[in-house]
Each structure stands twice: as structure tokens, then as C-alpha cells.
C-alpha positions, 0 to 999 in steps of 0.5 A, a space after each residue: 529248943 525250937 521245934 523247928 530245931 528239933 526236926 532238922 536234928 531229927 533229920 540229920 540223924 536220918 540221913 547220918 544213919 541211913 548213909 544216903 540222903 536217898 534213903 532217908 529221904 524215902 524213910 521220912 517222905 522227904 524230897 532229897 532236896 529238902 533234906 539236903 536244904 535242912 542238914 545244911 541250914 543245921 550245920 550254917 547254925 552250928 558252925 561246922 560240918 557234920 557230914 561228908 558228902 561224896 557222889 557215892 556216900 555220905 558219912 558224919 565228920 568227927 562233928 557230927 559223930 559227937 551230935 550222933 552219940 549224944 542225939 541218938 539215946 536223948 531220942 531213945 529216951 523220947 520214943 520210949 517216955 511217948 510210948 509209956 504215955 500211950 501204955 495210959 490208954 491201954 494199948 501198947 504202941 511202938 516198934 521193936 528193934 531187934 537184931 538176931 542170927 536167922 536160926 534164932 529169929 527163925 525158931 525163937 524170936 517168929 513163932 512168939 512175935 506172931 502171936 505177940 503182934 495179934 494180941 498187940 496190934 499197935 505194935 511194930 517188929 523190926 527183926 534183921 539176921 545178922 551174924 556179925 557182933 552189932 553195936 546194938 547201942 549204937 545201931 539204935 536196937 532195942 536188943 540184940 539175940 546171940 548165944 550166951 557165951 557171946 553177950 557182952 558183961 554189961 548187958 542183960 541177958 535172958 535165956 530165950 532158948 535150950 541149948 542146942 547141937 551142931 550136926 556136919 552133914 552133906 549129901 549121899 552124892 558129895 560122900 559118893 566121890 569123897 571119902 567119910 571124915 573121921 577126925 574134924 582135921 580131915 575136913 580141910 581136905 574136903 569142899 566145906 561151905 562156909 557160914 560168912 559173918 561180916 566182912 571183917 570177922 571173915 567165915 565161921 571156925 568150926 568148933 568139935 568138942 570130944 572127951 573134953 579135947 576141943 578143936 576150932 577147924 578152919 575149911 575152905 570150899 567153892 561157896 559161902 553165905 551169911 545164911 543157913 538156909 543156904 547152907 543147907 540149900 548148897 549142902 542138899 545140891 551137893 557142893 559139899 559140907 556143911 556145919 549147921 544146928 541139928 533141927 534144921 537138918 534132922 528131918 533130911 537126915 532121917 530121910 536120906 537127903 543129908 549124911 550126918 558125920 563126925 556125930 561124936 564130935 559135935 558140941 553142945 552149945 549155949 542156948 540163944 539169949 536176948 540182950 540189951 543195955 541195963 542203962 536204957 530205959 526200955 519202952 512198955 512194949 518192949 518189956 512186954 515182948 520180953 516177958 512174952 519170950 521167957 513165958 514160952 521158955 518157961 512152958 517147955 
């Protein structure tokens, strides 16, 4: 293959993934033009097209799906073979592609990847919170960061974490106009500020476990968020009730600023676990990040 071939296909995967000639004209410092200019030269030589361009969007045709599968792990397989080159001298280089849930990437992921950065300089981080189940193969991350009852079979997984509890809290001032839950059924009666996961896996169902009987409850309240951090933010300002891990309420508890309910209900869940495909060849500072997270298990 030419080289010139080589960077139009490059191009194309750009602009296919970023769904914008915009975006990935700004990502490869490429004006919109050019980019167009290419992609259309690429697909004069192949014969068909390979994405539908409208005024708002652009997305690949069934053509330009096939080129994407088989483009996009042949261009994995050649950062990583170009970073294991680099390992010869000494410095590992690279970005990490990761994609977690915020509570993860706050608590886990953070407090190992600073110092990991420090002692590896030449090494890049992209770390995106996300609660809906990421296509990690084909969204081109290196990993992926769940609880381990949500990580597919054919991957491999490495706990990264203990496991952890629940707590149902909401503010003295929200209990001061309702009245205290007992059971997880009476909170469809109360204002509950939803966790959003994606668009088409809807709000998070709140899960209680107690002498083994097991309840999923689904609430309803005024707000939702796709963050924790807001959760807590809308639960402190009185908006209702909200579901979050224990750690990140335990000191408003203790203070006063949050009422814990339905303690003897909350479950005991999964610790966070690291995932990614047991086909890929993963690049040296990759590997490296991993053994950096099971070392800081291991010390606990």
C-alpha cells in the first residue's frame, strides 16, 4: 500500500469516528476542505461510497462499516507494534484509552494514573465516565472499567477494586416534609433523583437486598443525571432522594447534611474490575498501567 493510501484511510477513520468532518478536521489539524477532498478521492478509487453526508451529520454507509471493522484493529495492531518499538528505548509512550463510570474513574483509576503519568511522562491518558455499556472493541478503547457482574465472558478482567455499598440518603429539610421510607416500595412515593445511563438503557433501577430477599425498584423524581457528583449536589439542595456509594456520602452523613435510610437494605456490590479483549495485543504502556492497578490492590 502507497502512503498516500495509507493516510486517506487514516483520514476516513477520522472523520467515520468523530461523525463530523469539523471534528476531525480540528483532531488531525486539517482544514474541512482537505478532509472532504480526501475521503472523496478515497471513495472515486474504491468505487462506492463510504459515508452519508447530511447538512447536520455524517455516518458510514454499509460500505464504509466493513472498511471500519477491518481498518480499525489493523491501526490498533500498528500503534501498539510502533509503541512496543518505542519500549527499546527505555520510555514507554502512548495514549490510554479507557472508558469507566465516574465513581470508578474518581476513586481508582485517578489516584493510580497521577502518579503513573509522573513516573511516565511520555504516556498519554484518556479516561471518558460513561454508565452506558461501551462497545470497547468498537469504540477503539483500550479497556473498559465496570462492576464485575457487568463484564462480558470473553474478556479479561482484573479486579481493581474492594466491594462496595450503596447508601439511600436525602437532606434533613426533604425528611422534614416527607415521611422516613421503611421498605425500598415506599420510595415510589417519594421525589428520587435518578442516575441516567444512556439514552436507550433509560434511568438506573435501584437494587435492595435483605435476609436474601431481593427487590429492583424503579423511582421517579423532578431531575436525572448521568453524574454522581450531581446526585449528591440535588440530594444536599433537597430535591429528594437519591442512591449513590456509601464513600461518597459518609462524611455529609456524619455531619448531618445527609439522612441515610433503608440502611439494612443496601446491597453489598461487586468491586470495580478493569476489562479488555483477550485478542488484542496490548501496547507496553498499557500493560504497564495494569500491573500499576493491581499493585495498589494488592497494598490494601
Amino acid at each position: 500500500m502507497r502512503r498516500e493510501e495509507m493516510a486517506d484511510l487514516t483520514v476516513f477513520l477520522a472523520v467515520a469516528e468523530a461523525r463530523s468532518f469539523t471534528r476531525a478536521a480540528a483532531k488531525l489539524g486539517l482544514s474541512q476542505s482537505a478532509l472532504s477532498q480526501i475521503v472523496r478521492r478515497l471513495e472515486e478509487r474504491l468505487g462506492m461510497r463510504l459515508l452519508t453526508r447530511t447538512t447536520r451529520s455524517v455516518a458510514p454507509t454499509e460500505a464504509g462499516e466493513r472498511l471500519i471493522d477491518t481498518l480499525a484493529p489493523a491501526l490498533d495492531q500498528l500503534d501498539a507494534s510502533l509503541a512496543a518499538l518505542s519500549e527499546l528505548g527505555g520510555k514507554p509512550t502512548g495514549t490510554i484509552r479507557i472508558t469507566s463510570v465516574e465513581h470508578a474513574t474518581k476513586t481508582v483509576l485517578w489516584p493510580v494514573l497521577k502518579n503513573f503519568l509522573v513516573q511516565y511522562p511520555a504516556v498519554k491518558a484518556v479516561i471518558t465516565s460513561d454508565y452506558g455499556l461501551v462497545d470497547i472493541v468498537a469504540e477503539r478503547y483500550d479497556a473498559g472499567v465496570r462492576m464485575g457482574e457487568h463484564v462480558d465472558k470473553d474478556m479479561i478482567a482484573v479486579r481493581i477494586a474492594p466491594d462496595f455499598r450503596a447508601a439511600i440518603v436525602g437532606s434533613p429539610a426533604y425528611f422534614k416534609n416527607h415521611p422516613i421510607p421503611k421498605t425500598p416500595q415506599e420510595l415510589v412515593a417519594h421525589q428520587c433523583i435518578n442516575l441516567s445511563l444512556s439514552a436507550s438503557r433509560g434511568h438506573y433501577v435501584w437494587h435492595f437486598i435483605k435476609k436474601e430477599r431481593e427487590l429492583k425498584v424503579r423511582v421517579d423524581g423532578a431531575v436525572a443525571f448521568n453524574s454522581i457528583s450531581m446526585l449528591k449536589d440535588a440530594a444536599l439542595s433537597g430535591f429528594g432522594v437519591a442512591y449513590l456509594p456509601e464513600d461518597e456520602v459518609q462524611i455529609c452523613i456524619q455531619e448531618g447534611s445527609l439522612v441515610r435510610v433503608l440502611d439494612d437494605w443496601c446491597p453489598l456490590f461487586p468491586g470495580y474490575h478493569l476489562y479488555y479483549p483477550s485478542r488484542r495485543q496490548q501496547a507496553p504502556a498499557f500493560a504497564l498501567f495494569v500491573e500499576a492497578l493491581r499493585h495498589k490492590v494488592t497494598q490494601k
